[in-house]
MOPAC internal coordinates of N, CA, C and O (Angstrom, degrees):
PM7 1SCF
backbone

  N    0.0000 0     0.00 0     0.00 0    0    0    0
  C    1.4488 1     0.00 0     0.00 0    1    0    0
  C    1.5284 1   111.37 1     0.00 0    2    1    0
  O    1.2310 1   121.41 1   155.42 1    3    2    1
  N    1.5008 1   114.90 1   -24.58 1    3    2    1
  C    1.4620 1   105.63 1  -157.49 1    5    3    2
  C    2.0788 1    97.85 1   -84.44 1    6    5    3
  O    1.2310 1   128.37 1   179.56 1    7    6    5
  N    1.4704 1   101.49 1    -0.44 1    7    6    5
  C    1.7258 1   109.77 1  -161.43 1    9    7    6
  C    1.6782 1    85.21 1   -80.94 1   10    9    7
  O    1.2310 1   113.46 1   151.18 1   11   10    9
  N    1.0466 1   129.98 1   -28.82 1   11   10    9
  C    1.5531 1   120.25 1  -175.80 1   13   11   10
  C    1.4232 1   113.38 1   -94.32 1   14   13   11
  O    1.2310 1   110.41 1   172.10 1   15   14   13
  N    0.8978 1   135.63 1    -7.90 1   15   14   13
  C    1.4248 1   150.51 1   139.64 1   17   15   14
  C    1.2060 1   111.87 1   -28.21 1   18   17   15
  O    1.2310 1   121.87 1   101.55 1   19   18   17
  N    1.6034 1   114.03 1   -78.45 1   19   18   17
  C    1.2965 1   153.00 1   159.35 1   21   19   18
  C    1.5457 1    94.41 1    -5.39 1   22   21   19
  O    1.2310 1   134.63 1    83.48 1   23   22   21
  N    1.7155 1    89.31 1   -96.52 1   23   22   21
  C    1.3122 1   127.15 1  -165.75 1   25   23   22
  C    1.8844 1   115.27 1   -40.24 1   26   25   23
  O    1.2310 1   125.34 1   146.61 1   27   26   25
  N    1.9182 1   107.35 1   -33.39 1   27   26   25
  C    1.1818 1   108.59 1   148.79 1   29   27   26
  C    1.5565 1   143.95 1   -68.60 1   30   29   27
  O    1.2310 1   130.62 1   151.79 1   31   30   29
  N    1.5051 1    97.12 1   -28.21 1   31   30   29
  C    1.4704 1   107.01 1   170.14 1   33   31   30
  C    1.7761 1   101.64 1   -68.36 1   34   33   31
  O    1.2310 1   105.54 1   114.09 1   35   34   33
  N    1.3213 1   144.41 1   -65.91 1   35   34   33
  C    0.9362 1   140.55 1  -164.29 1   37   35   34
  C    2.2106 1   107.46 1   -64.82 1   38   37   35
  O    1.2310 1   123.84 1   165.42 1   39   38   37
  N    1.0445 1   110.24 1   -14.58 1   39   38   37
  C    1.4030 1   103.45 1  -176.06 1   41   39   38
  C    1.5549 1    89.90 1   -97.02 1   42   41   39
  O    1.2310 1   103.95 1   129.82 1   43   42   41
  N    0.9832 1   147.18 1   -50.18 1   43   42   41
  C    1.3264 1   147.04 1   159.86 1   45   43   42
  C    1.7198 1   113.76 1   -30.06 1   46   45   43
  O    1.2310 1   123.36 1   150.89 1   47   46   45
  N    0.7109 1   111.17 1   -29.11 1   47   46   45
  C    1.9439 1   128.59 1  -161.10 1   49   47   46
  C    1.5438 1    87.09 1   -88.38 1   50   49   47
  O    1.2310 1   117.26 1   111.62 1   51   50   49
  N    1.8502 1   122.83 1   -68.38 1   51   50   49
  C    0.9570 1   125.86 1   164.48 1   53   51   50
  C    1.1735 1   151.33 1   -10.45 1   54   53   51
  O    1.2310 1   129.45 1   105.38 1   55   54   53
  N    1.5528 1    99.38 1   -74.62 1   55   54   53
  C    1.3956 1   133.69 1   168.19 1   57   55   54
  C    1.2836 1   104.32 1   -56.71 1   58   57   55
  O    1.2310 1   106.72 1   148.30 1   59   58   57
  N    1.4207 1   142.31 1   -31.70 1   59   58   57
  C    1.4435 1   138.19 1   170.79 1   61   59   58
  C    1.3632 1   114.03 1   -89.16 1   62   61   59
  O    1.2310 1   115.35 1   166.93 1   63   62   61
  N    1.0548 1   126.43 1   -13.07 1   63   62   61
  C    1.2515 1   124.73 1   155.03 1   65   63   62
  C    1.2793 1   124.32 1   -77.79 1   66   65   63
  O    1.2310 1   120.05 1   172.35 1   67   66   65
  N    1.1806 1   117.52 1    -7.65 1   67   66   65
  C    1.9699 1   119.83 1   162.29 1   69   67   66
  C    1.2251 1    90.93 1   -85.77 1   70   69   67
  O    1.2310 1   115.58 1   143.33 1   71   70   69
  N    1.1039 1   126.00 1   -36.67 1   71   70   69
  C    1.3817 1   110.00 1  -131.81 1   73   71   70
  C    1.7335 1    93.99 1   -95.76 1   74   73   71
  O    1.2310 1   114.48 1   173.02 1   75   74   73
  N    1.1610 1   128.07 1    -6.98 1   75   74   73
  C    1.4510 1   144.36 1   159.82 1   77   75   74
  C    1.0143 1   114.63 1   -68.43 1   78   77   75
  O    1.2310 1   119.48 1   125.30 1   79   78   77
  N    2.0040 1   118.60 1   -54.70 1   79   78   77
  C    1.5292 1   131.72 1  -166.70 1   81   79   78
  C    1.5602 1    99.26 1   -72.63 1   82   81   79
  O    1.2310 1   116.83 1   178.00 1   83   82   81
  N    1.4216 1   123.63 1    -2.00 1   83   82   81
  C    1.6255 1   128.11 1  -174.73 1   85   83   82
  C    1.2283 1   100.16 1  -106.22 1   86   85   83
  O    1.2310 1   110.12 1   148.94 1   87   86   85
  N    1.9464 1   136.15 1   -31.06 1   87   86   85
  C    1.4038 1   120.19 1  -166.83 1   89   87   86
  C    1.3993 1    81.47 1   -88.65 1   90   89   87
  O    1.2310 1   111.90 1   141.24 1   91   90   89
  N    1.4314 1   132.87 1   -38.76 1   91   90   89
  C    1.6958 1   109.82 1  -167.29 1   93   91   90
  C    1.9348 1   106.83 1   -51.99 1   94   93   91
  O    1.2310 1   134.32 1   125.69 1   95   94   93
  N    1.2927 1    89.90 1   -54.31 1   95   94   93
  C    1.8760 1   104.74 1  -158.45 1   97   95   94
  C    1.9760 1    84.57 1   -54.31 1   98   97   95
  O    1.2310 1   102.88 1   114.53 1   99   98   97
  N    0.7129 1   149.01 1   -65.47 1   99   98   97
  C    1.3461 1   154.63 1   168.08 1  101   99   98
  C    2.0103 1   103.90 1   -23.82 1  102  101   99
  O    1.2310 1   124.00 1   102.00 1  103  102  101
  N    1.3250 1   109.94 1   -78.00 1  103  102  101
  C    1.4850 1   105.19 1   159.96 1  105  103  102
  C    1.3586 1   136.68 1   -18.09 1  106  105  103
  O    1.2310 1   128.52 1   114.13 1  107  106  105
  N    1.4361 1   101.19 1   -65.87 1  107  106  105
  C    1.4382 1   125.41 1  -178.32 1  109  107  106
  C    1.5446 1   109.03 1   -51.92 1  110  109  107
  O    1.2310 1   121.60 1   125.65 1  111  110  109
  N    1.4356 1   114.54 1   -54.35 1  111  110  109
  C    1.1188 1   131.63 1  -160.09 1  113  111  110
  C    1.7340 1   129.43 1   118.02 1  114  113  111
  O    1.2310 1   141.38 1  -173.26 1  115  114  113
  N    1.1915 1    76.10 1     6.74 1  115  114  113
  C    1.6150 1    89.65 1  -166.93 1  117  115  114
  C    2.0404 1   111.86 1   -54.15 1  118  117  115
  O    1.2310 1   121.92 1   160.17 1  119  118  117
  N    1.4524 1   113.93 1   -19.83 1  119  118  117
  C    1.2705 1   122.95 1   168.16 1  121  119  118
  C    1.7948 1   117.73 1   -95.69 1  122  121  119
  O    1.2310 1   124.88 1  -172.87 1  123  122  121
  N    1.2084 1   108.24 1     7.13 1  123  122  121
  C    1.4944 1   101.17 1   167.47 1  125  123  122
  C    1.3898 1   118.37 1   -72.17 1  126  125  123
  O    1.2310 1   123.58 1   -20.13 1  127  126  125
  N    1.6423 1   110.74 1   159.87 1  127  126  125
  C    1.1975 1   101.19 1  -168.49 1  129  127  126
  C    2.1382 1    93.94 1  -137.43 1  130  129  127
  O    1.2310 1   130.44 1   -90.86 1  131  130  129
  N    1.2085 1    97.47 1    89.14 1  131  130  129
  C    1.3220 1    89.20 1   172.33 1  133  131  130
  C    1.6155 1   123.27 1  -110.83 1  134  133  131
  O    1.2310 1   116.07 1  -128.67 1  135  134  133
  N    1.0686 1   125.07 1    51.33 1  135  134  133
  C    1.1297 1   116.79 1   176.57 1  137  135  134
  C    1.8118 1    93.91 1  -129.16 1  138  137  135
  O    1.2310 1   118.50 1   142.79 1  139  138  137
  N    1.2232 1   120.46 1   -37.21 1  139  138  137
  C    1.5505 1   115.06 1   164.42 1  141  139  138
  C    1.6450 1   100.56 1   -38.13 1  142  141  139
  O    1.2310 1   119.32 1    69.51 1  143  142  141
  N    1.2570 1   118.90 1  -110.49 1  143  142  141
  C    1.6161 1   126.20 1   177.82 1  145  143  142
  C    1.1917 1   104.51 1    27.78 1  146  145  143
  O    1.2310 1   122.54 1   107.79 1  147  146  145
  N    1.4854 1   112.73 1   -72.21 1  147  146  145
  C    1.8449 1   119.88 1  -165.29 1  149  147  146
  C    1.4157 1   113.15 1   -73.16 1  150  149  147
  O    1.2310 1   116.02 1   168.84 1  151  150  149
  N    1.5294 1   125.17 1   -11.16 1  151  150  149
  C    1.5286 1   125.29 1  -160.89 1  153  151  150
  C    1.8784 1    91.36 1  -119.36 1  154  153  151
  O    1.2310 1   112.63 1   179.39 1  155  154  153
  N    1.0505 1   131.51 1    -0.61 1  155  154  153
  C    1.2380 1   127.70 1   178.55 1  157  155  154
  C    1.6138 1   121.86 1   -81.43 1  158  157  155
  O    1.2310 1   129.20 1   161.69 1  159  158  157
  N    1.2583 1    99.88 1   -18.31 1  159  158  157
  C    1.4823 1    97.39 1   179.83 1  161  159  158
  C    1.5989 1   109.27 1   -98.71 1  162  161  159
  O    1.2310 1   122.95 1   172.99 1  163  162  161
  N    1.2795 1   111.96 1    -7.01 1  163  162  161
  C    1.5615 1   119.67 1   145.87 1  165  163  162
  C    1.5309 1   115.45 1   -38.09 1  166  165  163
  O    1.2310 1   113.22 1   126.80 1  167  166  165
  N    1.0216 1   130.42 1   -53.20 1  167  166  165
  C    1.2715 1   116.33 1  -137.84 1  169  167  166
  C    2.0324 1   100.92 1  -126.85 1  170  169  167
  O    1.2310 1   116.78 1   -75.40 1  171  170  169
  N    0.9363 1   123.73 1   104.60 1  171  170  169
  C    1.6081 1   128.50 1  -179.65 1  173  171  170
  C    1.0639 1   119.37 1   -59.67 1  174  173  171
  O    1.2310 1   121.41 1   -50.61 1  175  174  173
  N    1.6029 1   114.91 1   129.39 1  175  174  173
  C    1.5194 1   137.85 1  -177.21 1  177  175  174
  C    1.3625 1   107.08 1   -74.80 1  178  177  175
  O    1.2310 1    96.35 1   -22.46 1  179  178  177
  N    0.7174 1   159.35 1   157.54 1  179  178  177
  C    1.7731 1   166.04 1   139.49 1  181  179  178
  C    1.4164 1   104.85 1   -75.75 1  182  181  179
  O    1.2310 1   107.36 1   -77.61 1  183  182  181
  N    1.1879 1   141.17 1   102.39 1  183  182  181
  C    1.6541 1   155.45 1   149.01 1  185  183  182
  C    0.9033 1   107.37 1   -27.41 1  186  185  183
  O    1.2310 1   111.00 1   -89.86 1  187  186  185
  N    1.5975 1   134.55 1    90.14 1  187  186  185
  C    1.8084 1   122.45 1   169.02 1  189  187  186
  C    1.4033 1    97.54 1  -117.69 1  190  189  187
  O    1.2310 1   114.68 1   -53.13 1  191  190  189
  N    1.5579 1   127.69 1   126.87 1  191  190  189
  C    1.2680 1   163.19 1  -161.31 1  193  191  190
  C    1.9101 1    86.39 1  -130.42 1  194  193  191
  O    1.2310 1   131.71 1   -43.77 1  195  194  193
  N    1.4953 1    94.99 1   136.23 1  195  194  193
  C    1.5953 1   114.83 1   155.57 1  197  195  194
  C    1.3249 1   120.76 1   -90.39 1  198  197  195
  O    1.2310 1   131.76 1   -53.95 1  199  198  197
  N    1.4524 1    94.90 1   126.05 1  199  198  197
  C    1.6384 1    92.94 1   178.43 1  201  199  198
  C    1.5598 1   117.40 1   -71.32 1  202  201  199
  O    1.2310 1   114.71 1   -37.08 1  203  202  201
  N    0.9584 1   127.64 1   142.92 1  203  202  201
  C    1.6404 1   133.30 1  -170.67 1  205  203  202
  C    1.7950 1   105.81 1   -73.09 1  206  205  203
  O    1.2310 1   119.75 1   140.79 1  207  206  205
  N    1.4938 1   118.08 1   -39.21 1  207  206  205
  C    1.0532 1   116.53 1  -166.74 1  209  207  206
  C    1.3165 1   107.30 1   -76.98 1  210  209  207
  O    1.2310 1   115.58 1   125.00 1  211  210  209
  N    1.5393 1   126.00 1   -55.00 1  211  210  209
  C    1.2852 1   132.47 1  -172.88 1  213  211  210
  C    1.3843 1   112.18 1   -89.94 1  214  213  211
  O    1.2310 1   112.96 1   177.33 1  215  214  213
  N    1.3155 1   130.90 1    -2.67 1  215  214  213
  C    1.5481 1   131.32 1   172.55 1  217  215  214
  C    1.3892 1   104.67 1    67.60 1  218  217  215
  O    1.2310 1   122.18 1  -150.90 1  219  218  217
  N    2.0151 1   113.42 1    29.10 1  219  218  217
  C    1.9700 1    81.33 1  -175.91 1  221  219  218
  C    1.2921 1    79.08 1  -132.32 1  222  221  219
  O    1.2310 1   112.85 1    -7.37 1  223  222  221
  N    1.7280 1   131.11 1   172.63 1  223  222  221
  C    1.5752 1   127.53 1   162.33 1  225  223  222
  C    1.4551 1   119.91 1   -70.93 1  226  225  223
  O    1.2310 1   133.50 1   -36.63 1  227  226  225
  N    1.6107 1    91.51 1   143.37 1  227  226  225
  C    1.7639 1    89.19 1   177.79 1  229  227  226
  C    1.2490 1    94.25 1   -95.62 1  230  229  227
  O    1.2310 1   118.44 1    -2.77 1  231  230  229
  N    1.2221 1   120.58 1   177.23 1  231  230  229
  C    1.9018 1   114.12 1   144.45 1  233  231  230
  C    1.4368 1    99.60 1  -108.52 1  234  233  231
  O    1.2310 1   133.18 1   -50.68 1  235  234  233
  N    1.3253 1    92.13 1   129.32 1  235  234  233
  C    1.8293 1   103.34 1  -177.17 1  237  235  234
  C    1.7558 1   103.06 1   -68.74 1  238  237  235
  O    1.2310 1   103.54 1   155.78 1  239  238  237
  N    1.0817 1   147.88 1   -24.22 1  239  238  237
  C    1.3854 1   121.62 1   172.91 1  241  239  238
  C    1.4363 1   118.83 1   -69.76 1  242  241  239
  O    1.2310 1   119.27 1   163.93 1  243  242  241
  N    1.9577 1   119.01 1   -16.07 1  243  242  241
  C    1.4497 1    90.70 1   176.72 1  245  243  242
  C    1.7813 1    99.96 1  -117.74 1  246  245  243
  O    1.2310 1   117.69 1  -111.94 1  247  246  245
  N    0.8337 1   122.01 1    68.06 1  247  246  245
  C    1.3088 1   124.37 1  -169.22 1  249  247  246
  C    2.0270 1   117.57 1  -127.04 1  250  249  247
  O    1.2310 1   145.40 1  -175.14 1  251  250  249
  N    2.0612 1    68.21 1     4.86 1  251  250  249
  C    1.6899 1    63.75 1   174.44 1  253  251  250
  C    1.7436 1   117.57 1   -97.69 1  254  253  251
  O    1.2310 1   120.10 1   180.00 1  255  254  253

């Protein structure tokens, strides 16, 4: 019985040690993402608005 004890103290011990090695990498910056930002205006969104009458999306460029 006393091995699961154990075995919780050390997965507990663990688990805070990610969970530390994640607020640093987070700190640092290590999850920023700046190279998206600059490459996004590359590439065109399509405008879809719901129509009110029929409840479904149009896409407003071919709707004329």
């Amino acid at each position: 019985m006393s091995i699961i004890y154990m075995l919780l103290a050390i997965s507990v011990v663990v688990a805070l040690i990610f969970f530390v090695a994640f607020i640093v990498s987070v700190k640092e910056g290590q999850y920023d993402d700046v190279y998206t930002p600059s490459v996004r205006m590359l590439f065109d969104d399509e405008l879809i608005k719901n129509d009110p009458e029929k409840n479904q999306p149009v896409n407003k460029e071919k709707s004329n």
